[in-house]
KEBA-224247 format. One line per 5 residues: number of its first residue (from 1); for each residue x, z, y of C-alpha. Coordinates in Angstrom, 1 decimal, always signed. Last residue first. Example, Ala and Ser with C-alpha at 12.3 -4.5 7.8 and 13.67 -1.06 7.14 Angstrom:
residues 2
2 = +13.7 +7.1 -1.1 ~ +12.3 +7.8 -4.5
END
This chain:
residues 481
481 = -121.4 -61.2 -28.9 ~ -119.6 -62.1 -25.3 ~ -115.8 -62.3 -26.8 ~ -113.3 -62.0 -24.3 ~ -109.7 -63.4 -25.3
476 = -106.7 -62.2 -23.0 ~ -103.5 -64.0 -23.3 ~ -100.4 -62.6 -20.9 ~ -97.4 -64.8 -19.7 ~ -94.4 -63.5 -18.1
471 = -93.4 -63.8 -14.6 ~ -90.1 -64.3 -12.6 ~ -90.2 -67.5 -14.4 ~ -93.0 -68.8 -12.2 ~ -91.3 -68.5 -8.8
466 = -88.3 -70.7 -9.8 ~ -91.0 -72.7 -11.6 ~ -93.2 -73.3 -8.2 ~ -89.6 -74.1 -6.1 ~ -86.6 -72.5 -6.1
461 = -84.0 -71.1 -8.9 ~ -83.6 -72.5 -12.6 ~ -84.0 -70.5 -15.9 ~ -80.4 -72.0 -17.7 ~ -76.8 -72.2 -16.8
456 = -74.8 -74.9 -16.2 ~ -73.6 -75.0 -20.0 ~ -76.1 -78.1 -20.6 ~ -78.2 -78.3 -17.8 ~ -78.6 -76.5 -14.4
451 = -81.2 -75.9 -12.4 ~ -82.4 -76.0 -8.2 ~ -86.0 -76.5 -8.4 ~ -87.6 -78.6 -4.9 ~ -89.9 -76.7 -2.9
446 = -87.0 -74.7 -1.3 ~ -85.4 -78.0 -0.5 ~ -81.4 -79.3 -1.6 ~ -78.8 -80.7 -0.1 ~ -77.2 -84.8 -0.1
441 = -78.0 -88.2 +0.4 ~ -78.3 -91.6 -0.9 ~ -79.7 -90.7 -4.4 ~ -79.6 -86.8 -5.1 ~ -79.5 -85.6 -9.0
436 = -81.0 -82.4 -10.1 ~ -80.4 -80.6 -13.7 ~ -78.2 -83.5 -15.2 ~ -77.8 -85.6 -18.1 ~ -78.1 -88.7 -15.9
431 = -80.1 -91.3 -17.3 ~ -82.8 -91.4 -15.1 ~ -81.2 -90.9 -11.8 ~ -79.2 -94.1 -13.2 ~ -82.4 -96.2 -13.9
426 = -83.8 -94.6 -10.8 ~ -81.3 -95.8 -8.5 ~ -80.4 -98.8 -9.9 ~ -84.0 -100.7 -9.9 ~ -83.7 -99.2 -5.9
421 = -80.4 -100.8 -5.7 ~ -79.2 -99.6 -2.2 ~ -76.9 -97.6 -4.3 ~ -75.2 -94.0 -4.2 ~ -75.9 -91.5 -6.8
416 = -75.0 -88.2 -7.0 ~ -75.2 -85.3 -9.3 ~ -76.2 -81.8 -9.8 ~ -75.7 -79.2 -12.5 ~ -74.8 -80.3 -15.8
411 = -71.8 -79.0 -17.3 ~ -70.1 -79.8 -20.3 ~ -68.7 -83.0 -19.3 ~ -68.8 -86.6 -20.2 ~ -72.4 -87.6 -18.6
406 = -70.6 -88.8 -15.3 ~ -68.1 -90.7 -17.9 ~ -71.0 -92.4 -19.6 ~ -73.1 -92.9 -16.4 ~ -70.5 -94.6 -14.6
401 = -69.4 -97.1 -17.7 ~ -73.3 -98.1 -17.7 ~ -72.7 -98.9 -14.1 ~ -70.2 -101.0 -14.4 ~ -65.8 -101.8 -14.2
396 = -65.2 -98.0 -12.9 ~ -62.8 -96.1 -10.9 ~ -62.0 -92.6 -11.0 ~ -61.2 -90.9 -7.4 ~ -60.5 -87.3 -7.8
391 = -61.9 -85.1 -4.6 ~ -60.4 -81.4 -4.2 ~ -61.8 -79.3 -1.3 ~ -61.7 -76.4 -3.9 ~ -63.8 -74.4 -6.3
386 = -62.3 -76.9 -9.4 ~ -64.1 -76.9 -12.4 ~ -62.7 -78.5 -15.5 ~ -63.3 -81.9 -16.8 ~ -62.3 -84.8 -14.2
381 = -59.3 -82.8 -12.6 ~ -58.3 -82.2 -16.6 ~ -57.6 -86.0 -16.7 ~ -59.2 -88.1 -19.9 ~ -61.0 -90.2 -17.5
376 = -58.2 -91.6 -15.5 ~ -57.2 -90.4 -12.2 ~ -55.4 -93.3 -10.0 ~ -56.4 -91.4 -6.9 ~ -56.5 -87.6 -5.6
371 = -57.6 -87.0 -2.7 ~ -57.3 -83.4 -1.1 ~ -58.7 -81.8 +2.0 ~ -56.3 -78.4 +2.0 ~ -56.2 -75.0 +1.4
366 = -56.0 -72.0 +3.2 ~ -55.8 -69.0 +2.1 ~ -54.7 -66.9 +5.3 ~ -51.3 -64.4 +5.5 ~ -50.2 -66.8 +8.4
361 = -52.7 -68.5 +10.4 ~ -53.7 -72.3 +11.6 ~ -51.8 -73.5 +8.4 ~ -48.9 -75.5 +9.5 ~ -47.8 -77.4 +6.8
356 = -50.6 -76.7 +3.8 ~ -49.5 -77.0 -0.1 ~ -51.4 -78.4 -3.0 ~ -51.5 -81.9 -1.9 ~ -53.5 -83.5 +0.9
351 = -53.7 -87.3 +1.1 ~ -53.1 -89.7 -1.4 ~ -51.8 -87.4 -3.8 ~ -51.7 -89.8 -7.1 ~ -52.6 -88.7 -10.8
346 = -50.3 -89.1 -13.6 ~ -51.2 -86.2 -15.8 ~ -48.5 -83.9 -13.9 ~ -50.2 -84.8 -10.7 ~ -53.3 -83.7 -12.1
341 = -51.5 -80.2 -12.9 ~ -50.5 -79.3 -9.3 ~ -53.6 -80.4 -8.0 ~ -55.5 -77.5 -10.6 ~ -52.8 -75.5 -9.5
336 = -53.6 -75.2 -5.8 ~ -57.1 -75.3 -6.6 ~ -56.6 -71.9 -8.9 ~ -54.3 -70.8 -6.6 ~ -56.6 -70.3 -4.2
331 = -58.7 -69.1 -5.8 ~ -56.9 -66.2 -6.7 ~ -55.8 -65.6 -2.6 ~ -59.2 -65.3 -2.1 ~ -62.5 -66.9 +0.1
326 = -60.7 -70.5 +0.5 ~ -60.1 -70.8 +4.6 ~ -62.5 -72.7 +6.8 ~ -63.8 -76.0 +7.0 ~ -65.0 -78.9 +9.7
321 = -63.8 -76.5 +13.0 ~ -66.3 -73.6 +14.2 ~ -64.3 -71.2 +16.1 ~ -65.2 -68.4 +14.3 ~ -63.8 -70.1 +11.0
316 = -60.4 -70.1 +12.0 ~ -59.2 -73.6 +11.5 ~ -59.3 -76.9 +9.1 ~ -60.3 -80.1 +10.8 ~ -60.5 -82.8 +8.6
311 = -59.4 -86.6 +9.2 ~ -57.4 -86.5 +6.4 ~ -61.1 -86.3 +4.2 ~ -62.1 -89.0 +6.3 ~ -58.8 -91.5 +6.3
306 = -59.1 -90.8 +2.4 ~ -62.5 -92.1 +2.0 ~ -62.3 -94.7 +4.1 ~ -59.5 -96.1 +2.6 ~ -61.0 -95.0 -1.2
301 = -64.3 -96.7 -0.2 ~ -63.1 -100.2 +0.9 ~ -60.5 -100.1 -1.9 ~ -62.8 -99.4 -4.8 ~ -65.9 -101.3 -3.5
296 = -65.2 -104.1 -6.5 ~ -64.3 -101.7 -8.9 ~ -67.4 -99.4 -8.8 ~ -66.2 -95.8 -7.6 ~ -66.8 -93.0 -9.8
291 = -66.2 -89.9 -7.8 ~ -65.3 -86.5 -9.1 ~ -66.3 -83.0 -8.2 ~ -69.2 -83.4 -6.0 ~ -70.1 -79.9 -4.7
286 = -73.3 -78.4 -6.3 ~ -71.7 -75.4 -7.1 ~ -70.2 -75.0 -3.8 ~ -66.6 -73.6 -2.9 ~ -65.6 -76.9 -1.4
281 = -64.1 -75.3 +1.6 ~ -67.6 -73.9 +2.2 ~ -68.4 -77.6 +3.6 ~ -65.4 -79.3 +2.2 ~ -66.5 -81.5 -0.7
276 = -70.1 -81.9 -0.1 ~ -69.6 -83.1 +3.5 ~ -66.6 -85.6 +2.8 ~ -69.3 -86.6 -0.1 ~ -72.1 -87.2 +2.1
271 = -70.2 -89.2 +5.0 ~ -67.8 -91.4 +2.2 ~ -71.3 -92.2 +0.3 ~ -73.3 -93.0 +3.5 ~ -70.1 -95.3 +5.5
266 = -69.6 -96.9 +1.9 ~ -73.4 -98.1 +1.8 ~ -73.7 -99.0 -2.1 ~ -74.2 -102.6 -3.6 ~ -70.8 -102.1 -6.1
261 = -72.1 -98.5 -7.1 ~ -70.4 -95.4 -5.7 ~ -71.8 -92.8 -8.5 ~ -70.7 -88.8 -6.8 ~ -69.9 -86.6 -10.0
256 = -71.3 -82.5 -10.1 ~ -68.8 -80.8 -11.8 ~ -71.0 -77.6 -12.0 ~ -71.0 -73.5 -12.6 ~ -73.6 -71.5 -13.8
251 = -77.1 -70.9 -12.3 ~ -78.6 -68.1 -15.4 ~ -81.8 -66.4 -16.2 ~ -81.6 -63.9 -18.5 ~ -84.7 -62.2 -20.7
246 = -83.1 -58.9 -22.4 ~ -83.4 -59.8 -25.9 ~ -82.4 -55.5 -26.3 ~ -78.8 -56.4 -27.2 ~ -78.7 -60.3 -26.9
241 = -78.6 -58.8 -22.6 ~ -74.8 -58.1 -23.4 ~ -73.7 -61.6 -24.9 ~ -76.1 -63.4 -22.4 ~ -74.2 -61.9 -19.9
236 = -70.8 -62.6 -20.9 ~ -72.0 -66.1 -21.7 ~ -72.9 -66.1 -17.5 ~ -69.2 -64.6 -16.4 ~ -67.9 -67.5 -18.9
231 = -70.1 -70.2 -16.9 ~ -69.5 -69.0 -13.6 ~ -71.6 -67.1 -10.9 ~ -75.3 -66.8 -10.6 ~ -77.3 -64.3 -12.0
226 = -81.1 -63.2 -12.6 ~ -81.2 -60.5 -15.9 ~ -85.3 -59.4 -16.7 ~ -86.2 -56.4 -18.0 ~ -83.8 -54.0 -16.8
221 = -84.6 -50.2 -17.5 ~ -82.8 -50.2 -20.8 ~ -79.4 -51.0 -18.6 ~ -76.9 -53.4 -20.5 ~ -77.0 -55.7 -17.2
216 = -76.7 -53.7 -14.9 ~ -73.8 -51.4 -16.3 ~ -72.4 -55.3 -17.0 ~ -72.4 -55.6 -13.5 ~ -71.5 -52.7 -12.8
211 = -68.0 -53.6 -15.2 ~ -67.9 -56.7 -13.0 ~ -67.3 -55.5 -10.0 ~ -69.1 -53.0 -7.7 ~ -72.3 -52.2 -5.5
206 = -75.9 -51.1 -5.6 ~ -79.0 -52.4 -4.0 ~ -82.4 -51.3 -4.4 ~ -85.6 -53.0 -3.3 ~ -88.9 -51.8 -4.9
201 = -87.3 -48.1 -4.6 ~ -89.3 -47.2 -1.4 ~ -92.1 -48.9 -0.2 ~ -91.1 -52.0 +2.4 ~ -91.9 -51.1 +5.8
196 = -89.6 -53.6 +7.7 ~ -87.2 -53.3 +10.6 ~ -84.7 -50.6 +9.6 ~ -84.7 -51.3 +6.2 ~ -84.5 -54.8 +6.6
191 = -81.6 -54.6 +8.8 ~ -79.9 -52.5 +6.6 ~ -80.4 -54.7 +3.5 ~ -79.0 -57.3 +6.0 ~ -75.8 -55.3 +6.5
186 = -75.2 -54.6 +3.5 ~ -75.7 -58.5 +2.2 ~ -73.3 -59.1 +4.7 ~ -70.7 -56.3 +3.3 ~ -70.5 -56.8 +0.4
181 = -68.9 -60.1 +0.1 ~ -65.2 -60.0 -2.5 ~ -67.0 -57.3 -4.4 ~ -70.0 -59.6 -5.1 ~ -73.3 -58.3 -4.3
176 = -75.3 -56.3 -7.1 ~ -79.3 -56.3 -6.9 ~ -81.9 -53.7 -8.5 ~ -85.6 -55.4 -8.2 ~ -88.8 -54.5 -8.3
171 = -91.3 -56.9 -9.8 ~ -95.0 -57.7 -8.5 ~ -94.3 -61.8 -8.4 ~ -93.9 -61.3 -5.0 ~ -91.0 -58.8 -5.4
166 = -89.0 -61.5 -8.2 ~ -89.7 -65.0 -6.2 ~ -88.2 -63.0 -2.8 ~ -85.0 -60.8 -4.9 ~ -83.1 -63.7 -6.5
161 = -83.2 -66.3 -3.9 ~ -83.2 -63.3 -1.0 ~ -79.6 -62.7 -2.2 ~ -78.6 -66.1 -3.2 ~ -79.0 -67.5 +0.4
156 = -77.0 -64.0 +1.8 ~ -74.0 -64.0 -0.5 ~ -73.5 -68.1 -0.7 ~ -69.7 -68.4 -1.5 ~ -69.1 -64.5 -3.0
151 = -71.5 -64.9 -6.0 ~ -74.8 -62.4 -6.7 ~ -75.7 -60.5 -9.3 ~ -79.6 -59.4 -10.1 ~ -81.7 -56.7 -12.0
146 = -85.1 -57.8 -11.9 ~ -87.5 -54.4 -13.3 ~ -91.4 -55.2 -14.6 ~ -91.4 -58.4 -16.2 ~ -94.6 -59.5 -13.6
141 = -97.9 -60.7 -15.4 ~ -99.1 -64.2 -15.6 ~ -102.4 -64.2 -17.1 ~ -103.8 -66.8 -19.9 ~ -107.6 -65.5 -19.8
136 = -109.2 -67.3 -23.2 ~ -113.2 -67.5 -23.7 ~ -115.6 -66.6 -26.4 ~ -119.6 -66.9 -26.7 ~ -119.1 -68.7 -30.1
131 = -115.4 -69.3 -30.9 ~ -112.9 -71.2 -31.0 ~ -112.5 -70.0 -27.2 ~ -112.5 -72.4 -24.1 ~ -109.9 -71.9 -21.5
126 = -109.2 -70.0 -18.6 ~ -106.0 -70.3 -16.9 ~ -103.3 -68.5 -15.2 ~ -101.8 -69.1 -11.4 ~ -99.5 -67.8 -8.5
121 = -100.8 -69.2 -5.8 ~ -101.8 -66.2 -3.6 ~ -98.5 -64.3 -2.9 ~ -97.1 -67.9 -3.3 ~ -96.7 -68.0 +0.5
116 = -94.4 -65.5 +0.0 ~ -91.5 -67.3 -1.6 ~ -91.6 -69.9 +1.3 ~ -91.0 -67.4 +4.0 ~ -88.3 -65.8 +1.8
111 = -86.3 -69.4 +1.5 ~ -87.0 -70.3 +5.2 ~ -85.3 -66.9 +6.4 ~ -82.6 -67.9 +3.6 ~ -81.9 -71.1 +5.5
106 = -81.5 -69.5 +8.5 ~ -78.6 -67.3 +7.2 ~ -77.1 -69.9 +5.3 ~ -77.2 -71.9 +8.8 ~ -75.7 -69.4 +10.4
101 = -73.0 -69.0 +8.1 ~ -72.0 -72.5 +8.1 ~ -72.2 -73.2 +11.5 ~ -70.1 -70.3 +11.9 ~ -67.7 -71.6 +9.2
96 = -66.8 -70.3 +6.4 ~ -64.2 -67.7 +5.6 ~ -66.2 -64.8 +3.4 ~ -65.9 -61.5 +4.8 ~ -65.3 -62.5 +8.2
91 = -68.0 -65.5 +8.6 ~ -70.1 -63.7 +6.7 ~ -70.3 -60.8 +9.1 ~ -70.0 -62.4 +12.3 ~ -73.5 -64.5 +10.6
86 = -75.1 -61.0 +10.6 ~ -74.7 -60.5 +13.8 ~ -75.8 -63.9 +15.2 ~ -78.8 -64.7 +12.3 ~ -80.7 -61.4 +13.4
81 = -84.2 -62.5 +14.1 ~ -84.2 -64.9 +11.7 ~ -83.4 -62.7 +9.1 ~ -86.2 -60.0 +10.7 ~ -89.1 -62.8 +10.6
76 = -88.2 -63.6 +6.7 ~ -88.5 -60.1 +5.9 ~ -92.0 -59.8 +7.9 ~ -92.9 -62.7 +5.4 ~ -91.7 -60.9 +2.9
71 = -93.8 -57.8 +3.7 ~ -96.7 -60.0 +4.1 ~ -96.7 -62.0 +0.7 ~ -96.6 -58.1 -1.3 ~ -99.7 -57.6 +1.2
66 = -101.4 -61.0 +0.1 ~ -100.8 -59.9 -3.5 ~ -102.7 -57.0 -3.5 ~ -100.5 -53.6 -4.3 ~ -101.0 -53.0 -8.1
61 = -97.9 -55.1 -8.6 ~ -95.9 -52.5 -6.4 ~ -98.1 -49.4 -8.0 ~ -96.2 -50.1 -11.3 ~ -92.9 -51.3 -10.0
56 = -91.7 -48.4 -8.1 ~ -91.3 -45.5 -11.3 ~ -88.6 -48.3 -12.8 ~ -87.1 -49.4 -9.7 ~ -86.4 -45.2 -8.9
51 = -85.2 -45.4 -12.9 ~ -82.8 -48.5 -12.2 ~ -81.1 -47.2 -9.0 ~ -80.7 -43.9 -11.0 ~ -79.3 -45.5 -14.0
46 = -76.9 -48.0 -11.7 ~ -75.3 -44.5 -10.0 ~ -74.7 -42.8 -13.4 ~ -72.7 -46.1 -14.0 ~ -70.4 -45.1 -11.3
41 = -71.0 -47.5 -7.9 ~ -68.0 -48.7 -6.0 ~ -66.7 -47.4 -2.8 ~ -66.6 -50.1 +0.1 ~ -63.3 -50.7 +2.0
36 = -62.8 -52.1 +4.7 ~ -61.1 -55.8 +7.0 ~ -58.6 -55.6 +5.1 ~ -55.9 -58.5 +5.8 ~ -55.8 -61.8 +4.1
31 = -55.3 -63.2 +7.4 ~ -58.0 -65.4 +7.5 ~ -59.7 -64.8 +4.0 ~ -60.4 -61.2 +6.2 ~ -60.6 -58.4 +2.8
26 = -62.8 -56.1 +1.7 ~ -61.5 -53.6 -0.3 ~ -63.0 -51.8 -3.3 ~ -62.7 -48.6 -3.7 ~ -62.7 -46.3 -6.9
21 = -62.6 -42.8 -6.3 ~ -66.4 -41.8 -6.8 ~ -69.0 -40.1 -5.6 ~ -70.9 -42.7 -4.2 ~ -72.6 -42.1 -0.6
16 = -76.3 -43.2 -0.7 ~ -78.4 -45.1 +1.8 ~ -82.2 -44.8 +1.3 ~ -85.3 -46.8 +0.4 ~ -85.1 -45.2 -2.8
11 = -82.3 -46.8 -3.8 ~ -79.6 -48.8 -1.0 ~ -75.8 -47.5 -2.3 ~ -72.8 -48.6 +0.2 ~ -72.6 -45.6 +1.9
6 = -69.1 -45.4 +3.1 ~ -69.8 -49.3 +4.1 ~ -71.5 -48.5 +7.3 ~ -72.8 -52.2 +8.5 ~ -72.9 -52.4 +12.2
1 = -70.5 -55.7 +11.8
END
């Protein structure tokens, strides 16, 4: 880790010290030791980020287009470059596992190199006036300052998510890591700085909880709000940016469901779900959160199921088992006691349980690969969010009775569906109330748009729109008389 974390403050295209008393620590989700400390930024400290953003942006969208695409793309050359050391990083700050990380890491090389090829794509239009000798220019111009916050389960992928569409759209952009994973993100910004010419003060970084975040937020410099974290964290924003309509743009939380249909492949639904319930020890928004199995596959899939989720290797995450520790002690015992109180409802541990025997280190949070069976509907393990390798098993008479519970929640993130039905398929996919819904499979494409509905959050990330909302829209009419 060649990160220095006593100057945690990136403006101006240069490291800061913070003048203040208020650490944070870093801690190992191991050993729940520290692993640092990193000083968090005053308010005073978010203004100047802000201002230096502020004076950048101008000439930064005057720059041509192909040169803002080129600096990213030399961005995306550096991540890849330096997936190893910053992977060490993650890995210690955050507890997955070195697969994990690295493939993050990778991943967010591909997700800047994608961003930049829309240096030249970005489009208006030109329409006929109602007029004689009159035409309309529909321009899309940059918002001027992107003030970001970033989660603690995917610090590096949402980083250059949020900061990529925003610079080659012609915005500058003020970013705040988690407090629980600075130090990655430090470490890249460094990387980046040492490697790649970007102009000073279109790439700042500052760091802090969530009263700097709400510094960011509130801040007349910040013209457009890009966040992704929980739903009462996201009302909380929109709450604060009301103030000046401050546009937000918001990726919330999810309880995505998994729909096992009678026809389905139950080695492909038990592979995909395992994967999306313990990768990141189930600390993924898109995670499936409950499973509606049909009736007559209910057996065959929970036995399967539940010898595969047993079957789970948990361990230090340098050493690259199946899953890691949880990120905190808190959540911890937030999936710990979200077990504890479907058992109370009437729910069955079939394997797991709120408790691990024999964790692989003392001190560590780890939890453990939990099914959960005989859940009914009504359950709080069906409703509320669980960041946890928890998996409830509901099971259902039809298809129609799968869509109507699946649709039973507040949020609306992603979803599953697994049939060899093709008529299925889409009639479900098209019924779901959901931002993005995956059919035989599992994970996400840069091309593709990653949004929530309902109270998952609203703006959407990847993709032509997650590059288009970074932009605002600009009608020029030229009369010729």
């Amino acid at each position: 880790m060649g990160v220095n974390s006593n100057t945690p403050l990136y403006i101006d295209g240069e490291w800061h010290e913070i003048e203040s008393n208020s650490e944070i620590p870093v801690l190992n989700p191991c050993s729940g030791e520290r692993i640092t400390s990193v000083p968090s930024a005053t308010e005073s400290d978010v203004d100047r980020a802000t201002s230096v953003a502020r004076s950048a942006q101008p000439e930064w969208e005057q720059r041509p287009a192909k040169e803002r695409g080129d600096l990213l793309r030399e961005i995306a050359d550096v991540i890849e470059d330096n997936v190893d050391s910053v992977a060490e990083t993650l890995v210690a700050e955050q507890g997955k596992t070195l697969s994990v990380a690295k493939y993050e890491i990778t991943a967010a090389a591909d997700i800047v190199r994608y961003m930049s090829e829309w240096d030249r794509r970005i489009e208006g239009d030109i329409l006929p006036g109602s007029k004689q000798r009159q035409s309309i220019t529909l321009l899309r111009k940059p918002y001027g300052v992107v003030g970001g916050i970033i989660p603690w389960n995917f610090p590096i992928s949402v980083f250059v998510r949020k900061f990529a569409p925003a610079l080659v759209a012609g915005n500058t952009a003020v970013i705040k890591p988690s407090e629980l994973t600075p130090l990655s993100t430090l470490e890249l910004v460094e990387i980046i700085d040492d490697n790649v010419d970007l102009p000073p003060g279109v790439l700042n970084v500052v760091t802090g909880g969530g009263a700097i975040g709400a510094a960011l937020v509130e801040n007349d410099d910040i013209d457009y709000v890009t966040m992704t974290g929980n739903v009462d964290t996201g009302k909380a924003i929109m709450r604060n940016a009301a103030t000046d309509l401050t546009r937000v743009s918001l990726e919330l939380g999810g309880k995505a469901p998994a729909i096992v249909c009678a026809d389905a492949d139950i080695e492909t639904a038990v592979d995909h779900i395992v994967g999306s319930r313990t990768i990141n020890a189930g600390q993924v928004c898109t995670s499936v959160e409950r499973i509606y199995v049909h009736s007559d596959v209910r057996e065959e899939f929970q036995s399967q199921f539940t010898a595969a989720m047993e079957a789970v290797e948990i361990g230090d995450p340098t050493t690259d088992p199946d899953m890691g520790p949880q990120v905190s002690a808190d959540e911890l015992e937030k999936t710990q006691a979200a077990i504890n109180r479907a058992v109370e409802q009437g729910a069955d541990v079939a394997v797991g349980g709120p408790t691990t025997e024999n964790p692989p280190t003392s001190g560590g949070y780890w939890a453990k690969p939990t099914v959960l069976t005989g859940v009914d509907q009504d359950m709080d393990i069906v409703h509320k969010e669980v960041f946890g390798p928890v998996a409830p098993i509901v099971e259902v008479d039809s298809v129609d009775q799968s869509v109507a519970f699946a649709n039973d929640s507040q949020y609306g993130l992603s979803s599953y569906v697994f049939t060899e039905s093709y008529r299925d398929a889409m009639q479900i996919a098209e019924d779901l109330e959901f931002g993005e819904t995956f059919i035989n499979g599992s994970g996400g494409a840069q091309q593709g748009h990653h949004i929530g509905w309902n109270e998952s959050g609203l703006g959407g990330e990847d993709g032509k729109y997650g590059v288009l909302k970074y932009t605002q829209i600009k009608s020029v009419y030229h009369n010729f008389d």
